[in-house]
PDBQT receptor file of N, H, CA, C and O in Angstrom, charges set to zero:
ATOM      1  N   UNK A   1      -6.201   7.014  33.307  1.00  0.00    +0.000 N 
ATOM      2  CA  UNK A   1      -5.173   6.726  32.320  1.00  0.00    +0.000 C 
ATOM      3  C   UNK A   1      -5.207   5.249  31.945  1.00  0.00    +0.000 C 
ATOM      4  O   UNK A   1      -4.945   4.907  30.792  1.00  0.00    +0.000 OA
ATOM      5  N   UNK A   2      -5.593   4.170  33.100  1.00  0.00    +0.000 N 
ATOM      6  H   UNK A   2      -5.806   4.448  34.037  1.00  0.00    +0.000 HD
ATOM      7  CA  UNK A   2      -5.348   3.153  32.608  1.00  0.00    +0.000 C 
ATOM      8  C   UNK A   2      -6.539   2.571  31.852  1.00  0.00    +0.000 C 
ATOM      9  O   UNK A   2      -6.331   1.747  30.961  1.00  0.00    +0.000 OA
ATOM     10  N   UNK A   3      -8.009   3.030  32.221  1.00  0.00    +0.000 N 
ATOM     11  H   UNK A   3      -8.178   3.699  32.945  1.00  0.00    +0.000 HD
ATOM     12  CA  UNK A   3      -9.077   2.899  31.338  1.00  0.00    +0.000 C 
ATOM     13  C   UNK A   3      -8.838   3.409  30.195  1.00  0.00    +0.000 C 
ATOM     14  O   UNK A   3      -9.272   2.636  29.341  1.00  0.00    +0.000 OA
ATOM     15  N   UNK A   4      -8.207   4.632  29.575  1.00  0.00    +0.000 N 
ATOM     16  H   UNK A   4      -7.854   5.260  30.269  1.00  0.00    +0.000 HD
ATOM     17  CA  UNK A   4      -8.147   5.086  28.497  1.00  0.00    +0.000 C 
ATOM     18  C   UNK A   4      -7.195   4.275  27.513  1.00  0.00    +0.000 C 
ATOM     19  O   UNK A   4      -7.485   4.199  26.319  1.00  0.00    +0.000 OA
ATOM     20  N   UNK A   5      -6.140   3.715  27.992  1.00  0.00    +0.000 N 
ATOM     21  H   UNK A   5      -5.905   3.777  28.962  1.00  0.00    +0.000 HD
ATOM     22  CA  UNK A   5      -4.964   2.551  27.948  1.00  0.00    +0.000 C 
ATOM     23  C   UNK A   5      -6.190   1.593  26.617  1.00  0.00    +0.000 C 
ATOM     24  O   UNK A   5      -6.416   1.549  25.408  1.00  0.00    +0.000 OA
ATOM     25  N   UNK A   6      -6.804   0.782  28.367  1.00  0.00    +0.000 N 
ATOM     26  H   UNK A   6      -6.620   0.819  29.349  1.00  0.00    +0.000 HD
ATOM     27  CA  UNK A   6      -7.643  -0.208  28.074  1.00  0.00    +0.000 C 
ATOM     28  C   UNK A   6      -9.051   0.100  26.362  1.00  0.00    +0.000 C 
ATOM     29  O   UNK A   6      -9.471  -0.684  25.511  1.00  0.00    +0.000 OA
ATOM     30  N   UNK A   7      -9.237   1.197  26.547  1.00  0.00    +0.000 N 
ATOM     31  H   UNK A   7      -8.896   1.834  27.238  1.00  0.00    +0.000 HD
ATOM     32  CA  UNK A   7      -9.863   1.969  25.259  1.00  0.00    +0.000 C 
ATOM     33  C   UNK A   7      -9.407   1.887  24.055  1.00  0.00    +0.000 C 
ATOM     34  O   UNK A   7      -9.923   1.283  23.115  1.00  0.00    +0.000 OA
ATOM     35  N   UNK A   8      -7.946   2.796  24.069  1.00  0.00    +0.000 N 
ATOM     36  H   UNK A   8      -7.526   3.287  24.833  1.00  0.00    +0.000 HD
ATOM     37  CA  UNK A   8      -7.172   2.976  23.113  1.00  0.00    +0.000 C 
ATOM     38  C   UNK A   8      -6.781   1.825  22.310  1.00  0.00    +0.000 C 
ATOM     39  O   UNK A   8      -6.893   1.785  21.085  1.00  0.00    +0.000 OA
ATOM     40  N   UNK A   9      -6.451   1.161  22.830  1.00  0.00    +0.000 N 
ATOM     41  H   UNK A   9      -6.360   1.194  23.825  1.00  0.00    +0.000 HD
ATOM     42  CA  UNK A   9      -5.436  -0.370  22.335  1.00  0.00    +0.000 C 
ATOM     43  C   UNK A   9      -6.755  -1.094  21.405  1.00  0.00    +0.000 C 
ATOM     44  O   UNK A   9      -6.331  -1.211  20.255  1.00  0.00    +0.000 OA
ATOM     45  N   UNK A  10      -7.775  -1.464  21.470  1.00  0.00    +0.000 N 
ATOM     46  H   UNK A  10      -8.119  -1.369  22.405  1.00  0.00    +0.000 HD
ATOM     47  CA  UNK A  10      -8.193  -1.884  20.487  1.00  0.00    +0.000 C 
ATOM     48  C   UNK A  10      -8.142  -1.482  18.843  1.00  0.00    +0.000 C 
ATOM     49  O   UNK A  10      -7.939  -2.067  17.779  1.00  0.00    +0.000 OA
ATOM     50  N   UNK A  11      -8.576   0.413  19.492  1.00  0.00    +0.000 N 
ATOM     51  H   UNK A  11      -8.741   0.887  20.356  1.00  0.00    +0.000 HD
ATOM     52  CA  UNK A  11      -8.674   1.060  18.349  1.00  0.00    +0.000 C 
ATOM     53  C   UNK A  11      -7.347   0.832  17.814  1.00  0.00    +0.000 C 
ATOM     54  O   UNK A  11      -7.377   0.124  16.808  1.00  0.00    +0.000 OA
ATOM     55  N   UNK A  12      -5.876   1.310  18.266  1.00  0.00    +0.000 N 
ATOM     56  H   UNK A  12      -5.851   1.886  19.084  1.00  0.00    +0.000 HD
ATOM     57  CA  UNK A  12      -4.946   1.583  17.658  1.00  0.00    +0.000 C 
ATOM     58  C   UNK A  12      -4.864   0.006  17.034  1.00  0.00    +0.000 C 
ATOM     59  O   UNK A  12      -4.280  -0.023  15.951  1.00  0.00    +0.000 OA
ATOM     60  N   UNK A  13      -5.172  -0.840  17.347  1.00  0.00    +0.000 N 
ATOM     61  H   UNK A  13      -5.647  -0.816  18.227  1.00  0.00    +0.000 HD
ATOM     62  CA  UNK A  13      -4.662  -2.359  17.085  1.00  0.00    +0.000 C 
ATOM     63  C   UNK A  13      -5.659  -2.506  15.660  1.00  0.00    +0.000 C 
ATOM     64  O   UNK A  13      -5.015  -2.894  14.685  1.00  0.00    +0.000 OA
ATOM     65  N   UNK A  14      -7.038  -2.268  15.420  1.00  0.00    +0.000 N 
ATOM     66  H   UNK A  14      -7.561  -1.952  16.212  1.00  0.00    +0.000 HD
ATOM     67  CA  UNK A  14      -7.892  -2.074  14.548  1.00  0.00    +0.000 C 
ATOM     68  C   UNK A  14      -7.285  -1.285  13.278  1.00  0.00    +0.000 C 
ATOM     69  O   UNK A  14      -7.213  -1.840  12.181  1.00  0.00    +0.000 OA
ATOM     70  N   UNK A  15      -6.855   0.037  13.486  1.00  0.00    +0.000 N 
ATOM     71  H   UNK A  15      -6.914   0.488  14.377  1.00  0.00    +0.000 HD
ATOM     72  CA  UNK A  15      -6.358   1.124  12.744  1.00  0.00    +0.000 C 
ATOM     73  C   UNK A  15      -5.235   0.605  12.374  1.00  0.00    +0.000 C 
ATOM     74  O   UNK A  15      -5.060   0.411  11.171  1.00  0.00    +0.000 OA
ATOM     75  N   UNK A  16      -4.316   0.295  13.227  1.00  0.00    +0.000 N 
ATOM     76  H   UNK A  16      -4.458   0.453  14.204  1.00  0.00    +0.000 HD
ATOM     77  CA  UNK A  16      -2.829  -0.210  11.851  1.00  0.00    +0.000 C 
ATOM     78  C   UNK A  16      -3.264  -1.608  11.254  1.00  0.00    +0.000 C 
ATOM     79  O   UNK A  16      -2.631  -2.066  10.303  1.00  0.00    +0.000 OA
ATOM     80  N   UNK A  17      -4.385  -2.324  11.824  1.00  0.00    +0.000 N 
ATOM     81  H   UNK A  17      -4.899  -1.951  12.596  1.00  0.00    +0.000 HD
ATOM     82  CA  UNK A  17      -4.716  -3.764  10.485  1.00  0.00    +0.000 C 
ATOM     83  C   UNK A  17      -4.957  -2.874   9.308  1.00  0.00    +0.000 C 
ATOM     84  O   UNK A  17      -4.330  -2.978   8.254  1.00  0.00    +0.000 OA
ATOM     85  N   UNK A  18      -5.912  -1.976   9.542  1.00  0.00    +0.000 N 
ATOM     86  H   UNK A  18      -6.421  -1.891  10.398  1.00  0.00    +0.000 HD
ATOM     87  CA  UNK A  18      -6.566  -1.202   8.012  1.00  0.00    +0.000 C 
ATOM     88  C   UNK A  18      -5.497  -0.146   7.419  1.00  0.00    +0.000 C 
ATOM     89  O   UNK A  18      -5.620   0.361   6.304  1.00  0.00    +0.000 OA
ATOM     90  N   UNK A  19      -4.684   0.058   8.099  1.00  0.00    +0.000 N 
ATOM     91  H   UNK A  19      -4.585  -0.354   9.005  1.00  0.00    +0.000 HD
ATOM     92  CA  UNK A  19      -3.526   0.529   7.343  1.00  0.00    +0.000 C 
ATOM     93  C   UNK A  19      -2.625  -0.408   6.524  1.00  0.00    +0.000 C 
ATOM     94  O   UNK A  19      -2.262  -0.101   5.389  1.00  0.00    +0.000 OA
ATOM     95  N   UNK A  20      -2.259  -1.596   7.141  1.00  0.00    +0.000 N 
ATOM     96  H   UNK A  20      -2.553  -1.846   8.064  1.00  0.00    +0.000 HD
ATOM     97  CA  UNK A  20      -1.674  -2.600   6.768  1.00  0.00    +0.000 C 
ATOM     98  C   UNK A  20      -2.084  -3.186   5.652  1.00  0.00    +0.000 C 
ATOM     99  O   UNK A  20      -1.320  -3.437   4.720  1.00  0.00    +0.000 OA
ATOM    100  N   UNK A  21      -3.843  -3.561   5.661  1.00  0.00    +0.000 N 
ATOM    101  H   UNK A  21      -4.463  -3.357   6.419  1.00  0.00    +0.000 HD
ATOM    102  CA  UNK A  21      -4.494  -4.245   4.431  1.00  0.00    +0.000 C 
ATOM    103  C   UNK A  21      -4.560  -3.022   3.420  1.00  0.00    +0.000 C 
ATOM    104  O   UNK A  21      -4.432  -3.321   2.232  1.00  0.00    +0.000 OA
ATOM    105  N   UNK A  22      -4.731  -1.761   3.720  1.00  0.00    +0.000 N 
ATOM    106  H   UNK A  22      -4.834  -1.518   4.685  1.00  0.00    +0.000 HD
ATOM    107  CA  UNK A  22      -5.193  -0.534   2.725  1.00  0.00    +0.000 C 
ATOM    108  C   UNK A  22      -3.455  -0.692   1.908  1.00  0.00    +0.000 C 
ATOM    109  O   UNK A  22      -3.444  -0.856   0.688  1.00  0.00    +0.000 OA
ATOM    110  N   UNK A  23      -2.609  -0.653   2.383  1.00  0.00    +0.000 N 
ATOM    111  H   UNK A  23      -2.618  -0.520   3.374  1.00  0.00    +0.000 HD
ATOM    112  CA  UNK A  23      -1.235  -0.373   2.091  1.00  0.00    +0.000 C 
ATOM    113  C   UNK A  23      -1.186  -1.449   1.107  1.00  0.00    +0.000 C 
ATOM    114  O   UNK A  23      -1.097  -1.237  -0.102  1.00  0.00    +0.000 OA
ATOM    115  N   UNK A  24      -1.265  -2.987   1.812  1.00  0.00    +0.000 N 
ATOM    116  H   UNK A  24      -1.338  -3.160   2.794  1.00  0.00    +0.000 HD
ATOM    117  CA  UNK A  24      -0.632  -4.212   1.039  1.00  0.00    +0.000 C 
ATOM    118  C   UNK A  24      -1.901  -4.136  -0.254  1.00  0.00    +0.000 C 
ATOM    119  O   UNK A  24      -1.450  -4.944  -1.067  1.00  0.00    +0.000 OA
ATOM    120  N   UNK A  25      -2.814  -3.762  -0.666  1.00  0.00    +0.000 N 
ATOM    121  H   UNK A  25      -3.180  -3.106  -0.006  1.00  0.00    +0.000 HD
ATOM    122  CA  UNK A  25      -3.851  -3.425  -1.738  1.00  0.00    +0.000 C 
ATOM    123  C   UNK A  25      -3.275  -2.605  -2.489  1.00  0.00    +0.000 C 
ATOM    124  O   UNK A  25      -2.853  -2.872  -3.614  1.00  0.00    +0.000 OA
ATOM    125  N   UNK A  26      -3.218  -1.703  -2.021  1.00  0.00    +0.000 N 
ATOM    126  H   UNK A  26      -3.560  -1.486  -1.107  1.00  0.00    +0.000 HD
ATOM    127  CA  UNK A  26      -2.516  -0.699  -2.955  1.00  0.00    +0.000 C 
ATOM    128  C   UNK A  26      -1.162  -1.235  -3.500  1.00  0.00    +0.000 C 
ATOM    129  O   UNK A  26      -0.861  -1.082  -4.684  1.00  0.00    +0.000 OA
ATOM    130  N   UNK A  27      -0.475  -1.769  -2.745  1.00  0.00    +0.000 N 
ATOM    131  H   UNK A  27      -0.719  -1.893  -1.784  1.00  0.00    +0.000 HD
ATOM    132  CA  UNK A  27       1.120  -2.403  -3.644  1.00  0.00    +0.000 C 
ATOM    133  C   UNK A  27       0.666  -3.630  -4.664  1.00  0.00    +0.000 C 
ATOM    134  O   UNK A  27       1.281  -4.012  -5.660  1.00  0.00    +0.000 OA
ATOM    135  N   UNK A  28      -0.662  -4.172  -4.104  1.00  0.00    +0.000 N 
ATOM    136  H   UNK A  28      -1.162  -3.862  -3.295  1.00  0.00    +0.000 HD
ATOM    137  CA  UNK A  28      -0.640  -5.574  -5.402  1.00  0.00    +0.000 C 
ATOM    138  C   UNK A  28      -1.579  -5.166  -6.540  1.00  0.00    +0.000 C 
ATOM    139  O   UNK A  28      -1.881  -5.879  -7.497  1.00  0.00    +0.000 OA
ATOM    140  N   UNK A  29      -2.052  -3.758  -6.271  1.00  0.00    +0.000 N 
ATOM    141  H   UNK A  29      -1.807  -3.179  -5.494  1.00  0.00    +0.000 HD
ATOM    142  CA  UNK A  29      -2.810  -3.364  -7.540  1.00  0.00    +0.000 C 
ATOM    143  C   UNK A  29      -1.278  -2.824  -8.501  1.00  0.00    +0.000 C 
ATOM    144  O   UNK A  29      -1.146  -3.184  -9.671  1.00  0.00    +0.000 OA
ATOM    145  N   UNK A  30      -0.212  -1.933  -7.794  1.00  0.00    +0.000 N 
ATOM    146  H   UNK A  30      -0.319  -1.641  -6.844  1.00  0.00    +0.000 HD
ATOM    147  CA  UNK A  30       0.508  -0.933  -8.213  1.00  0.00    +0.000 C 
ATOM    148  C   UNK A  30       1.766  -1.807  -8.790  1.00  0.00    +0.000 C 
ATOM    149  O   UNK A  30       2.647  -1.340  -9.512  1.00  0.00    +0.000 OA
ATOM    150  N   UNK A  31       1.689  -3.134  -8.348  1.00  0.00    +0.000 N 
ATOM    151  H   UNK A  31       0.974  -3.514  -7.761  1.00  0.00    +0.000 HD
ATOM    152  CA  UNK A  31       3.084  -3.671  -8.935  1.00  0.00    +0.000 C 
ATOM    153  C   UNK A  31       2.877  -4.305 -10.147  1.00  0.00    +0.000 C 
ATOM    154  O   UNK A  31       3.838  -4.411 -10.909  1.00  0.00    +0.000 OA
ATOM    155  N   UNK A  32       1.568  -4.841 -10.530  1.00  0.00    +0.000 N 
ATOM    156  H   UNK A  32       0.787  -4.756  -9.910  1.00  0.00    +0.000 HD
ATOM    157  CA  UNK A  32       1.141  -5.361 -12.022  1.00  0.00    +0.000 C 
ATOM    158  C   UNK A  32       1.628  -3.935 -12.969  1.00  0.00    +0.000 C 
ATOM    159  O   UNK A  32       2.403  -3.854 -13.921  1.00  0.00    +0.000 OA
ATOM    160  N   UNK A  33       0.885  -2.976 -12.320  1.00  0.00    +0.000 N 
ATOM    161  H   UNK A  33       0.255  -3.042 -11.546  1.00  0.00    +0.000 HD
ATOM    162  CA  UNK A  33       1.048  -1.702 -12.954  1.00  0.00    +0.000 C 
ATOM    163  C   UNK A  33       1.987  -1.283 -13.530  1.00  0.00    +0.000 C 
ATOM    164  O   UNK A  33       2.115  -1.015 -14.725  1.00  0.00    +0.000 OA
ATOM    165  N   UNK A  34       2.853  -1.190 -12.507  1.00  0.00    +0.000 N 
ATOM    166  H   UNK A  34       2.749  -1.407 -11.536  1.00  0.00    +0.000 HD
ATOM    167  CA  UNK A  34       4.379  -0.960 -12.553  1.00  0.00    +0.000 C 
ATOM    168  C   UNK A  34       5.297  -2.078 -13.938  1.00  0.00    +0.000 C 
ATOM    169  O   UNK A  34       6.115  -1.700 -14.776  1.00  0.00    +0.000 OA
ATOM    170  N   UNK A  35       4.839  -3.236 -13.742  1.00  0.00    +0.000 N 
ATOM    171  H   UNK A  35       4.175  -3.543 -13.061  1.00  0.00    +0.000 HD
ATOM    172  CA  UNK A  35       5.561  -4.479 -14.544  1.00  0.00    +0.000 C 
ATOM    173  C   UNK A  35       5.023  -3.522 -15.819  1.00  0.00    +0.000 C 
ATOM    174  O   UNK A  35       5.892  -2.968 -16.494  1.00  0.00    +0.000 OA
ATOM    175  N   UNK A  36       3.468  -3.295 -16.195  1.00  0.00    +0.000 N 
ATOM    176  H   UNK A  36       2.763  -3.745 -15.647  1.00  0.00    +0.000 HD
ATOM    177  CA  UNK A  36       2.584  -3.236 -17.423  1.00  0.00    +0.000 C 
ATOM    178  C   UNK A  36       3.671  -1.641 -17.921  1.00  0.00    +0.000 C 
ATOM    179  O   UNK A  36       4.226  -1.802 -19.008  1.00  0.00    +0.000 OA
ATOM    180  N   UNK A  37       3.946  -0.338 -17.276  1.00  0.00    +0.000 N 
ATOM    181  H   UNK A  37       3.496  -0.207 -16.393  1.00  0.00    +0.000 HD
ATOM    182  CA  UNK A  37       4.538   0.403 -17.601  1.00  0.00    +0.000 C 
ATOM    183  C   UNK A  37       5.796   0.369 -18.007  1.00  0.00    +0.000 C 
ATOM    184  O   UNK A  37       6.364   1.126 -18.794  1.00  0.00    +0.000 OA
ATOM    185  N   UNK A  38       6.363  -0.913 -17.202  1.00  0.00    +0.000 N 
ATOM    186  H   UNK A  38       5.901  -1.529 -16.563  1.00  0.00    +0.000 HD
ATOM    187  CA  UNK A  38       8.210  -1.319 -18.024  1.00  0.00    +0.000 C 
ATOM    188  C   UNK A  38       8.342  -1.686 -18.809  1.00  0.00    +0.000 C 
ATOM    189  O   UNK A  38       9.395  -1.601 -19.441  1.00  0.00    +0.000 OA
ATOM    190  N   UNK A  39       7.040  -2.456 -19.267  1.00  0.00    +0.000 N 
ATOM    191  H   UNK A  39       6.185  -2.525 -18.753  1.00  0.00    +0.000 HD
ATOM    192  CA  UNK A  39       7.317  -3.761 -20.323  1.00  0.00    +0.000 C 
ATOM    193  C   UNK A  39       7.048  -2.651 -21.604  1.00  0.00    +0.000 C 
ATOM    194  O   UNK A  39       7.739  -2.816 -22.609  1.00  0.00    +0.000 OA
ATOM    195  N   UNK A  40       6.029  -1.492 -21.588  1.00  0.00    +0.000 N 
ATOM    196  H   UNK A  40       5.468  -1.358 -20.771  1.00  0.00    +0.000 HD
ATOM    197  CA  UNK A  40       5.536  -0.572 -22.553  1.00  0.00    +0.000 C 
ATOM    198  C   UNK A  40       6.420   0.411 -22.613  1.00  0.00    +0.000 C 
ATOM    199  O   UNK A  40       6.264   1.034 -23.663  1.00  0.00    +0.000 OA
ATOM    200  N   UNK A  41       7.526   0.952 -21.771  1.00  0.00    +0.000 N 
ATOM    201  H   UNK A  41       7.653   0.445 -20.918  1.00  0.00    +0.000 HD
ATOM    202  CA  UNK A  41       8.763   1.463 -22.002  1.00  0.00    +0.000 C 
ATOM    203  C   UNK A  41       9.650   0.620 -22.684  1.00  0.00    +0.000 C 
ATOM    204  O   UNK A  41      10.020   1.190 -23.710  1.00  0.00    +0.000 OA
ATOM    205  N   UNK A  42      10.141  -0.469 -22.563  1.00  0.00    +0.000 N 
ATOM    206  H   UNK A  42       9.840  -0.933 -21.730  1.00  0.00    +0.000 HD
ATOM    207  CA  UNK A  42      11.024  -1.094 -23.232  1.00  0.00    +0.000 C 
ATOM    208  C   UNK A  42      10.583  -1.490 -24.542  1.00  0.00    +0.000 C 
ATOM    209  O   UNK A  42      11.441  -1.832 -25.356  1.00  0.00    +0.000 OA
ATOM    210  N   UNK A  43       9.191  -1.493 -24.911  1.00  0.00    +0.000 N 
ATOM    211  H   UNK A  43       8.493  -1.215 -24.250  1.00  0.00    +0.000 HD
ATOM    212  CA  UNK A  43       8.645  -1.894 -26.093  1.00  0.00    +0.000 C 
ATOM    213  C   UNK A  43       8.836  -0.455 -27.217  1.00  0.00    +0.000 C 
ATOM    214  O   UNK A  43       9.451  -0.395 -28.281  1.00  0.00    +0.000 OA
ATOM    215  N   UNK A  44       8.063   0.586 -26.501  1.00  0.00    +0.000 N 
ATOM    216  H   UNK A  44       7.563   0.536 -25.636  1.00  0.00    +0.000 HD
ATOM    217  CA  UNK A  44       8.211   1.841 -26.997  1.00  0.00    +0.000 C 
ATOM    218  C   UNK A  44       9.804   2.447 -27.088  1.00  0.00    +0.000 C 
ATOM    219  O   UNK A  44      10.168   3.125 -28.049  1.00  0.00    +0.000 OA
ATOM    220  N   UNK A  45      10.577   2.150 -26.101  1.00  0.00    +0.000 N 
ATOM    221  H   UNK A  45      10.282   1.599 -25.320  1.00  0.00    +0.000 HD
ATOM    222  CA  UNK A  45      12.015   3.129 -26.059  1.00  0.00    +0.000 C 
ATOM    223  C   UNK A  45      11.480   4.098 -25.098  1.00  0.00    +0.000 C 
ATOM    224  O   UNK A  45      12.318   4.957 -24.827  1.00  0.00    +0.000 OA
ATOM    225  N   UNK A  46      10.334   4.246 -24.478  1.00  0.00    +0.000 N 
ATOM    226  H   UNK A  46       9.653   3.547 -24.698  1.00  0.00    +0.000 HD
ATOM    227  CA  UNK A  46      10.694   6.099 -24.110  1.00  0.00    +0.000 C 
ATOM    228  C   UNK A  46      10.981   5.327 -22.403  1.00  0.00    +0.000 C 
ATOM    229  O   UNK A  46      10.709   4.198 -21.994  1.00  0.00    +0.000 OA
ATOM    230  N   UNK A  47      11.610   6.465 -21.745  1.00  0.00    +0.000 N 
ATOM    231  H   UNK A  47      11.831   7.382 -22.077  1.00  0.00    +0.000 HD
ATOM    232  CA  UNK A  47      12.176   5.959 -20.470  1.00  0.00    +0.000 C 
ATOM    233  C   UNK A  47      11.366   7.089 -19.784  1.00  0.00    +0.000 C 
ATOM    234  O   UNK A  47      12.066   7.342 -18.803  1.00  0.00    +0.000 OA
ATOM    235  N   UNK A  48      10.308   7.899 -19.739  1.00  0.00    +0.000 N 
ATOM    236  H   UNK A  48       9.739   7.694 -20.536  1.00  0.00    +0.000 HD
ATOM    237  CA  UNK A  48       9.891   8.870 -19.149  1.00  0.00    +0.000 C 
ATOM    238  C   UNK A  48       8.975   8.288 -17.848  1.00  0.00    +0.000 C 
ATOM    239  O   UNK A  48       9.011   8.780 -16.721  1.00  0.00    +0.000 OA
ATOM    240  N   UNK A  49       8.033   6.972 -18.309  1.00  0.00    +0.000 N 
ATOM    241  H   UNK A  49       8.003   6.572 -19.225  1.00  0.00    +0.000 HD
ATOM    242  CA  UNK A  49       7.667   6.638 -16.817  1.00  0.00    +0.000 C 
ATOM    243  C   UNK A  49       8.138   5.755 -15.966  1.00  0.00    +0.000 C 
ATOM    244  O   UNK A  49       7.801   5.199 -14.921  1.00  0.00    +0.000 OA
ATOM    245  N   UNK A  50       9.156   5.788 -16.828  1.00  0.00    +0.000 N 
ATOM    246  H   UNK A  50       9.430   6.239 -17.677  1.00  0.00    +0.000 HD
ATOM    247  CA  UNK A  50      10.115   4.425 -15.753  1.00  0.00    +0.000 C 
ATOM    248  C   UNK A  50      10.085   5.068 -14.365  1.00  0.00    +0.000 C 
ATOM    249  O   UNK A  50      10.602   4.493 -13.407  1.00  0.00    +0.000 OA
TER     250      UNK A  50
């Protein structure tokens, strides 16, 4: 158990960085996005992808 301990912990420590960087990527592609879809709702009037 405690070798497997000693095993585990890198991986899990590895796996939530690449969750962390995969996540924070995805929000700084999705928030330009997000701004580019409000600004084209308020330009247009339609409120459908708000």
């Amino acid at each position: 158990m405690h070798l497997f301990d000693l095993y585990a912990l890198p991986y899990s420590c590895s796996h939530i960085a690449v969750v962390q960087t995969t996540s924070g990527a995805m929000i700084s592609l999705y928030m330009p996005l997000a701004c580019v879809i409000s600004v084209v709702n308020r330009m247009c009037g339609v409120g459908v992808l708000a």
